[in-house]
C-alpha positions, 0 to 999 in steps of 0.5 A: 664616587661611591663607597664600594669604588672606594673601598675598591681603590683602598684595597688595592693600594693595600695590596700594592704596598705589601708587595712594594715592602714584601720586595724591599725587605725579601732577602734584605740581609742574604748578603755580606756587607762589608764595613770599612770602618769602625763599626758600633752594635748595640746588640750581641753578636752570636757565633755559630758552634761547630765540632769540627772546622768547616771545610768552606769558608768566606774570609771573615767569617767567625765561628767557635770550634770546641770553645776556640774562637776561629776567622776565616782568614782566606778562602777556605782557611780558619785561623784562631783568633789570638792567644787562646789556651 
């Protein structure tokens, strides 16, 4: 085989490996994912700010509204979470 065939071969499966990551990683994290139990981040969680409440939700969705800190507690219903003053 000579170097040009090779070349050709190596560049080829360069290329199927982009496109077998660029598929495993497109969209990775378009979803929820539900976690059942305790759960540990080692990084910080940011919270979207709004002005008003939006008018659709996902329940358990967390968002802060005028410094108020609000869940989605059903569809479409934001709770306060706890005793804010």
């Amino acid at each position: 085989m000579n170097p040009q065939d090779l070349q050709m071969q190596i560049d080829k499966l360069n290329h199927e490996l982009l496109d077998i990551k660029s598929t495993v990683y497109a969209n990775n994290f378009s979803s929820s994912q539900d976690f059942n139990k305790y759960s540990r981040f080692n990084t910080r969680l940011k919270v979207p700010k709004y002005s008003v409440d939006p008018s659709t939700c996902e329940v358990g969705e967390i968002i802060e509204v005028s410094g108020k800190l609000k869940v989605c507690s059903a569809a479409n219903t934001w709770t306060i979470v706890g005793t804010q003053t």
